[in-house]
MIVOSE-196176 format. One line per 2 residues: number of its first residue (from 1); for each residue y, x, z of C-alpha. Coordinates in nm, 2 decimals. Example, Ala and Ser with C-alpha at 12.3 -4.5 7.8 and 13.67 -1.06 7.14 Angstrom:
// residues 2
1) -0.45,1.23,0.78; -0.11,1.37,0.71
This chain:
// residues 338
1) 0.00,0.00,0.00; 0.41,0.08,-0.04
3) 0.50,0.28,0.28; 0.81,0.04,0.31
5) 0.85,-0.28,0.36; 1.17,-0.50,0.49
7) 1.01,-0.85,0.70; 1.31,-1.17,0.65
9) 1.21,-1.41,0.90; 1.35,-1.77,0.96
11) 1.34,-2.06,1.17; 0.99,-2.14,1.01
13) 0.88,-1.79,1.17; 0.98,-1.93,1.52
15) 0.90,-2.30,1.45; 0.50,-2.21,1.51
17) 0.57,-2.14,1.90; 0.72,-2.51,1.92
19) 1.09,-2.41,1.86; 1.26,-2.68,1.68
21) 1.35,-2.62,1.26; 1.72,-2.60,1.17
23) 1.74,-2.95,1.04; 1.59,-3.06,1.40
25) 1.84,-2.86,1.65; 2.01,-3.15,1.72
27) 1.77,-3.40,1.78; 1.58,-3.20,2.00
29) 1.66,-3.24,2.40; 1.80,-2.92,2.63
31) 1.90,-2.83,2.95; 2.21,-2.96,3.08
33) 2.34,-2.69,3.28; 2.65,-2.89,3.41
35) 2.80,-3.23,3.36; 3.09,-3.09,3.17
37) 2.81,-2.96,2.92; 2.67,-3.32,2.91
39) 3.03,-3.44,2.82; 3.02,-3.16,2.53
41) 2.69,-3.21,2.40; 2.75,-3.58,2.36
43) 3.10,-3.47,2.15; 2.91,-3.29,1.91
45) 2.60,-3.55,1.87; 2.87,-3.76,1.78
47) 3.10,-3.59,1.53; 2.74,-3.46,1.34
49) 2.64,-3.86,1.34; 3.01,-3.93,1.18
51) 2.97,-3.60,0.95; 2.65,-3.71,0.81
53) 2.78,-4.05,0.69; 3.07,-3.88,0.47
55) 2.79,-3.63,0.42; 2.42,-3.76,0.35
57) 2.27,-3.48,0.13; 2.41,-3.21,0.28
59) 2.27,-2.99,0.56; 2.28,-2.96,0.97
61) 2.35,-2.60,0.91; 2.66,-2.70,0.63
63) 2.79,-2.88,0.94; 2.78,-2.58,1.16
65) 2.97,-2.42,0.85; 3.20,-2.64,0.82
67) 3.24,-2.67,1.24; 3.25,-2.26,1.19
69) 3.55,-2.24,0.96; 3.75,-2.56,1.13
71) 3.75,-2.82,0.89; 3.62,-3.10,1.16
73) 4.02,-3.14,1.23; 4.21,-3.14,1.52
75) 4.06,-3.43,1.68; 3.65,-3.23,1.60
77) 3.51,-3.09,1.88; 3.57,-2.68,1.86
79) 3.25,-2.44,1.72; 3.19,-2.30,2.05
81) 3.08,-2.66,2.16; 2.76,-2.65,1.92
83) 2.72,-2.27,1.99; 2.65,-2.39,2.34
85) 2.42,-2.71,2.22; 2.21,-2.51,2.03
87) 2.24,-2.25,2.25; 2.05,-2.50,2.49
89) 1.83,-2.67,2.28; 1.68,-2.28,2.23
91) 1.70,-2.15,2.54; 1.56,-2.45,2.71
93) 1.20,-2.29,2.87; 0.90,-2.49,2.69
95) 0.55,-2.37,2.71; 0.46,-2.05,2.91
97) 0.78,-2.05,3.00; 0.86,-2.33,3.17
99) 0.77,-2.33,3.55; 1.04,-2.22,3.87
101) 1.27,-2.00,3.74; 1.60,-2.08,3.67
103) 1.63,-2.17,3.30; 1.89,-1.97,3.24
105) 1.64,-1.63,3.28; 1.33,-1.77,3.18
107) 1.34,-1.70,2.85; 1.37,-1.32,2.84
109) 1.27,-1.03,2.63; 1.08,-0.88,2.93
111) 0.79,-1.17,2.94; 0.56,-1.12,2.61
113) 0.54,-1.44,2.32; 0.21,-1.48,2.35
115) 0.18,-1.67,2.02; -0.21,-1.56,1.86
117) -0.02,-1.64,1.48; 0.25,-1.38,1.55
119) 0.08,-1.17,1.70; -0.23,-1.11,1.43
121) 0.10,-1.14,1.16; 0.27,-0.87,1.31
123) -0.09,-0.66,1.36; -0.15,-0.72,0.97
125) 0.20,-0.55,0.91; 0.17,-0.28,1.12
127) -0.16,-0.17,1.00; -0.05,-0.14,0.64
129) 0.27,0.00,0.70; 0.43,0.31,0.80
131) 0.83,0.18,0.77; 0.88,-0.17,0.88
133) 1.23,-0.28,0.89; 1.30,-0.67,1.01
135) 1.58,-0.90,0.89; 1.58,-1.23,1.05
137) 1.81,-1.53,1.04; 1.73,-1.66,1.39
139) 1.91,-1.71,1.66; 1.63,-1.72,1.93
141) 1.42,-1.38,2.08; 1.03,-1.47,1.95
143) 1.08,-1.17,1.74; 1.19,-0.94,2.02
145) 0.88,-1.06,2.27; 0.65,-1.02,2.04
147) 0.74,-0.65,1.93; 0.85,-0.58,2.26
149) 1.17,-0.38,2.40; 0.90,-0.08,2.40
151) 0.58,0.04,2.34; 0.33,-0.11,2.61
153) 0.06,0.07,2.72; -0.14,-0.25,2.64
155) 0.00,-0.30,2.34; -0.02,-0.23,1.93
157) 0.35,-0.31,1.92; 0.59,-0.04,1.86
159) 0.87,-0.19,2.03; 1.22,-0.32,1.86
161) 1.63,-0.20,1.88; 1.85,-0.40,1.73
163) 1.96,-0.25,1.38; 2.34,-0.19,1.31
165) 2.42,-0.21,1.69; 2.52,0.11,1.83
167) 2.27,0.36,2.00; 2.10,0.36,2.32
169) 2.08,0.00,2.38; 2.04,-0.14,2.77
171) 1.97,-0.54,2.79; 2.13,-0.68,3.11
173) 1.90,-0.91,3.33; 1.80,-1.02,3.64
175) 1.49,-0.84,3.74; 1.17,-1.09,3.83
177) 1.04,-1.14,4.06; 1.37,-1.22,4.27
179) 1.38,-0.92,4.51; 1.75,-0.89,4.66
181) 1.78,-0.48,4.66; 1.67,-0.50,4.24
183) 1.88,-0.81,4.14; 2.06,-0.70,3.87
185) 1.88,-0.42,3.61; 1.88,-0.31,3.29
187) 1.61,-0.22,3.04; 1.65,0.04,2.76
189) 1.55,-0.11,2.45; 1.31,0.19,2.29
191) 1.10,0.08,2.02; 1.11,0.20,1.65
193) 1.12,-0.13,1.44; 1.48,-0.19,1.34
195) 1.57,-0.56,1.39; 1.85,-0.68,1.23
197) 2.02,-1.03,1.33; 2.27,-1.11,1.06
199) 2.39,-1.47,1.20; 2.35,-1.33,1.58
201) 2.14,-1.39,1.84; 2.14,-1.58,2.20
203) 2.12,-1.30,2.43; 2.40,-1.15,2.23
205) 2.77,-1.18,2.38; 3.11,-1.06,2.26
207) 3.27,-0.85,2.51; 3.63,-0.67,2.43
209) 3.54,-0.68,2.06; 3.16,-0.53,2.11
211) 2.84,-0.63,2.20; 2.68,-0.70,2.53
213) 2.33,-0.75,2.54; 2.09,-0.93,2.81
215) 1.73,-0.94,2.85; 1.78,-1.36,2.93
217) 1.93,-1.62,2.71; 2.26,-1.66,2.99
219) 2.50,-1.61,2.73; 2.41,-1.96,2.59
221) 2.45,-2.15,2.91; 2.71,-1.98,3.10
223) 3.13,-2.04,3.05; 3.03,-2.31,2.80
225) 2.76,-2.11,2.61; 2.90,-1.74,2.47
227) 2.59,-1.70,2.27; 2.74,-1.44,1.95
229) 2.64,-1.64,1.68; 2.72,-1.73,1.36
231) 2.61,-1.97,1.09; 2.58,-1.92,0.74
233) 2.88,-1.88,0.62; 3.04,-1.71,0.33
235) 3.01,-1.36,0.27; 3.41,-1.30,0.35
237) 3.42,-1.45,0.64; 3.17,-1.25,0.82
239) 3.35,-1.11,1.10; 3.37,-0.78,1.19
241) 3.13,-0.72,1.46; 2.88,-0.85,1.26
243) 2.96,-0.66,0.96; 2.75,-0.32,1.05
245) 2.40,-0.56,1.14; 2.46,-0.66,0.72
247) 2.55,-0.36,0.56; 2.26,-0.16,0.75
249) 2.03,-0.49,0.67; 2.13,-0.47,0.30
251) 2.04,-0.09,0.32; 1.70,-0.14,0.47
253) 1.60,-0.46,0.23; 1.72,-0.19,-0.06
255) 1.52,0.09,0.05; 1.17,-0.12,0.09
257) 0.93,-0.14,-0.17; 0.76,-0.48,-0.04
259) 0.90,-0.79,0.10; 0.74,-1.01,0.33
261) 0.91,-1.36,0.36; 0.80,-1.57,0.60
263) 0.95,-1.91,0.70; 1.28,-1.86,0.51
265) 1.40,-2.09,0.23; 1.68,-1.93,0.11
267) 1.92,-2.20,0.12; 2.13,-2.22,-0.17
269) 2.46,-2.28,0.07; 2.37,-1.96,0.27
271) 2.54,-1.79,-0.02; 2.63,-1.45,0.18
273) 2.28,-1.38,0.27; 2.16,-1.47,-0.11
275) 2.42,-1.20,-0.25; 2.32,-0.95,0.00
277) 1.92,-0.99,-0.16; 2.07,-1.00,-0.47
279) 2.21,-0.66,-0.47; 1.93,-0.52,-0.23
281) 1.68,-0.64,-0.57; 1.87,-0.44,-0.78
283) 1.80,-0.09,-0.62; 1.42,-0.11,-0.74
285) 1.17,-0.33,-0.84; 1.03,-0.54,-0.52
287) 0.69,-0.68,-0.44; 0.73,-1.05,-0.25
289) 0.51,-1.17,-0.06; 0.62,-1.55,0.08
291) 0.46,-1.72,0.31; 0.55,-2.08,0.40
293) 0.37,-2.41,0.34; 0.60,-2.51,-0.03
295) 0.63,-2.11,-0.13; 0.51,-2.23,-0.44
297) 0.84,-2.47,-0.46; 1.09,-2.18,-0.36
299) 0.91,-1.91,-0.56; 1.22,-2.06,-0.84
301) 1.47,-1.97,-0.61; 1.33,-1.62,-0.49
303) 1.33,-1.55,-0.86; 1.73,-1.60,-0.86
305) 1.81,-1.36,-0.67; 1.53,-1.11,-0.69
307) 1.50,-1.05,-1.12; 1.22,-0.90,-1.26
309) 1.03,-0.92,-0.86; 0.63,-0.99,-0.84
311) 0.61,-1.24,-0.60; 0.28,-1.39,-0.47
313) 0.30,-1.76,-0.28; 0.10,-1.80,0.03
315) 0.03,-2.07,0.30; 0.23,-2.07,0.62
317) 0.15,-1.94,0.92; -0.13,-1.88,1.04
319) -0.32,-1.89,0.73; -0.10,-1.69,0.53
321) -0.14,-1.40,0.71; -0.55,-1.44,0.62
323) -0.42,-1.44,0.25; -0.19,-1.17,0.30
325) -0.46,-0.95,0.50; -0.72,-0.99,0.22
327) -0.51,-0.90,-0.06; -0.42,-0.59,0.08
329) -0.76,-0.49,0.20; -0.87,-0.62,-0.19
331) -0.56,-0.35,-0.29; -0.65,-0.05,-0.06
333) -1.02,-0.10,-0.16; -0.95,-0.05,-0.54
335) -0.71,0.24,-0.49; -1.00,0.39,-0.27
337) -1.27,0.44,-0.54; -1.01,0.53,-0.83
């Protein structure tokens, strides 16, 4: 196999582990972490109900655009509002994580996914592959707990940084179990696998113009949810603290020979991430690799932006990883007795 290969993950990635699509955020419930976030929520439930009236094809994340660049009016509730909604709606603990811990720092990178189709996809990548590079969408962590903050001693993941963010990076958390003398700590994040969140992420806050990272989701509850996150949005109005995460993305998606999509539709509104791939395709011919229940459908638009690309369809998670294993095993094998 290609030594390289850039991973684009999207909410169809994270869906798996019970996470609610895109189109779902706001219909799913989430913890109310004060009245006045009650009051909020409701705001927002109701100017997206009024929104999708004037706008029936369109999509929840077009909203969040539109919300995003101010043209709900003066009388719209602000962006930060749904920042903090689906800040909630994510962070809200469900599964493993649910239990007695505040649900503020339940969800953390420190307490492993645990998800059997992540974990055999992400064993199937790193078994073929010496240079993995990770471009994801998402706003939630399942990436980072499944490849872990480091390498475990237990574990066949190499551990994750966050790609484009400056070096060392130290999450801030509240260590568990609740001993008073080790409240407060903070974990180096060590791993190899470059992860590179170009709308933002939930544990991510924007501190003095830079970025302050945690272990927990807090930043979506607290001071009315300060989760940095952005939706998709045109290419110019990226702002600036985001702009290193894209140009080092676009750099790693140009430098890979394969790429393995998985649970990304490439949206034709999210028009700054499709000229980023655009460009990337240029650099060299790519190998795709998509993997979501209709790749067959969005194999057209994967051909847009990715000219002259092989691209093989496969199912969605888990099965596509199956597919994908056996094709490159078929691959090796024929190389082998050339």
């Amino acid at each position: 196999m290609a030594e390289s290969v850039a991973i684009v993950l999207g909410a169809g990635y994270s869906a798996i582990t019970g996470l609610p699509v895109t189109s779902r955020l706001f219909q799913e419930g989430a913890y109310f972490a004060s009245h006045g976030a009650r009051h909020r929520f409701e705001d927002v439930w109701r100017d997206y109900d009024l929104w999708c009236i004037h706008h029936p094809d369109a999509s929840f994340e077009e909203y969040l655009g539109d919300s995003y660049l101010g043209n709900r009016g003066a009388f719209g509730p602000p962006f930060t509002w749904a920042v903090e909604l689906i800040g909630a709606v994510l962070s809200s603990p469900r599964g493993q994580d649910a239990g007695p811990h505040n649900p503020r720092y339940a969800v953390r990178l420190t307490r492993p996914m645990r998800c059997a189709a992540h974990d055999d996809f992400w064993s199937c990548i790193m078994s073929h592959f010496e240079d993995v590079n990770v471009i994801t969408t998402n706003y939630d962590i399942c990436i980072e707990r499944c490849l872990r903050h480091r390498r475990m001693a237990r574990s066949s993941m190499p551990g994750f940084f966050y790609g484009g963010l400056p070096l060392p990076q130290k999450a801030k958390g509240v260590a568990l179990p609740w001993r008073k003398e080790n409240r407060m700590r903070a974990v180096n994040l060590e791993g190899t696998i470059p992860l590179f969140k170009i709308h933002g992420s939930l544990n991510w806050a924007l501190h003095d113009g830079g970025i302050t990272l945690y272990q927990d989701l807090r930043a979506a509850f607290r001071r009315g949810g300060e989760a940095a996150i952005v939706p998709p949005i045109p290419e110019k109005e990226i702002p600036p603290w985001l702009q290193p995460v894209w140009t080092a993305a676009e750099q790693a998606l140009a430098c890979a020979h394969s790429w393995v999509v998985c649970g990304y539709s490439l949206p034709p509104y999210d028009t700054a991430m499709r000229q980023m791939l655009f460009r990337a395709a240029q650099r060299s011919r790519k190998t795709l690799f998509l993997l979501d229940p209709v790749s067959r459908q969005l194999k057209v638009r994967w051909e847009m932006v990715t000219l002259g690309a092989e691209i093989t369809c496969l199912a969605g998670l888990p099965t596509g990883t199956v597919e994908l294993r056996r094709r490159w095993e078929a691959q090796t094998s024929e190389w082998s007795t050339r």
